[in-house]
N, C-alpha and C positions, 0 to 999 in steps of 0.2 A: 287049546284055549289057555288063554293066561288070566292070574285072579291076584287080587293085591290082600297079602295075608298081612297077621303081626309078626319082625321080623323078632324086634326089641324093645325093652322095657323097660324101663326106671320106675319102681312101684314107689311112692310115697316119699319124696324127698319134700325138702321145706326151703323155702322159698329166703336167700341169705340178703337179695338185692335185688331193687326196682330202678333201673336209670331210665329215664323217661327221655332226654336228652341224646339219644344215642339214634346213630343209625336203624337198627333194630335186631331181632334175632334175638337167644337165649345162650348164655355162657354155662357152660357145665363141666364140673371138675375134671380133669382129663384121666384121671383114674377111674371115677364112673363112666368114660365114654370107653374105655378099653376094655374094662367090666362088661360093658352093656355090648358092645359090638358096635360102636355106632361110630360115626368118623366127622368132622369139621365139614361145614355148609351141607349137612343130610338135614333132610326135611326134616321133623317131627311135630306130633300133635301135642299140646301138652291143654291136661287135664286139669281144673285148678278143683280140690276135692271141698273148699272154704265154698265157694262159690256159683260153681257149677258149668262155671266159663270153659272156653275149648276153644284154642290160639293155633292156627298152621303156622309154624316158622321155622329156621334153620340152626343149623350149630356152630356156635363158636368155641375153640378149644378154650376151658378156663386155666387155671396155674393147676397142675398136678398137687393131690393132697390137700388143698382148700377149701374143698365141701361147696365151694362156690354154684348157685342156682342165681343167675341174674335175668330176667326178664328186662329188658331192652326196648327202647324206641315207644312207639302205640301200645304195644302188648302187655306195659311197664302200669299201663292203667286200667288192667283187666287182673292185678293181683295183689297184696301184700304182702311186707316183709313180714313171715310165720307162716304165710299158706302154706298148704300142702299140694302138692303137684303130683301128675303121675306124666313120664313123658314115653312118647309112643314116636316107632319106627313100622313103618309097612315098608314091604319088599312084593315086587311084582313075580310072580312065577309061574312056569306051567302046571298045569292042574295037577298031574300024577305027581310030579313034585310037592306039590303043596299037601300032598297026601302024609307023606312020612316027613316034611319039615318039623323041625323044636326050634318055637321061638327061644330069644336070652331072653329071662328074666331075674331082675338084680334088685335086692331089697335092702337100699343100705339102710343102713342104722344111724345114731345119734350122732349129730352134725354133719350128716349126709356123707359117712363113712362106708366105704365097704367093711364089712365083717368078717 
């Protein structure tokens, strides 16, 4: 049997940019996606913790060291710049595996640094 667990996490970043104008998808500093485990066009859920909102969409690599969190496209109206986010990766697996998986979980810090 296969079961879709949390792979990876971004716990409480803050929200730098809303482009509403865009395509869509979420931009995320590419030192938090190397941190977190998570790679360019992966799904993720992203939690808005202001709000209460919950967006499925994809990744776009941001500039390395930027602290960058951009909400893109439609989703760009489901946050503001300050919110706080929490962003989510599931990975599919078989069950005994899912048994002894460790999600990543990354808590940057002020201006959405890693620490």
């Amino acid at each position: 049997m296969q079961i879709e667990v949390l792979k990876s996490k971004i716990h409480r970043v803050t929200v730098s940019e809303a482009e509403l104008h865009y395509i869509g998808s979420i931009t995320i500093d590419e030192d938090l996606l190397d941190a977190a485990n998570m790679i360019e066009g992966e799904k993720v859920q992203i939690v808005n913790i202001n709000n209460g909102e919950r967006i499925e969409t994809y990744i776009i690599k941001g500039k390395r060291g930027s602290g960058q969190i951009c909400l893109n496209g439609p989703a760009a109206r489901r946050v503001a710049v300050g919110d706080i986010v929490i962003i989510i990766s599931y990975g599919i697996m078989d069950f005994e595996e899912a048994k002894s998986f460790k999600p990543i979980i990354i808590f940057p810090g002020e201006n959405n640094k890693i620490q």
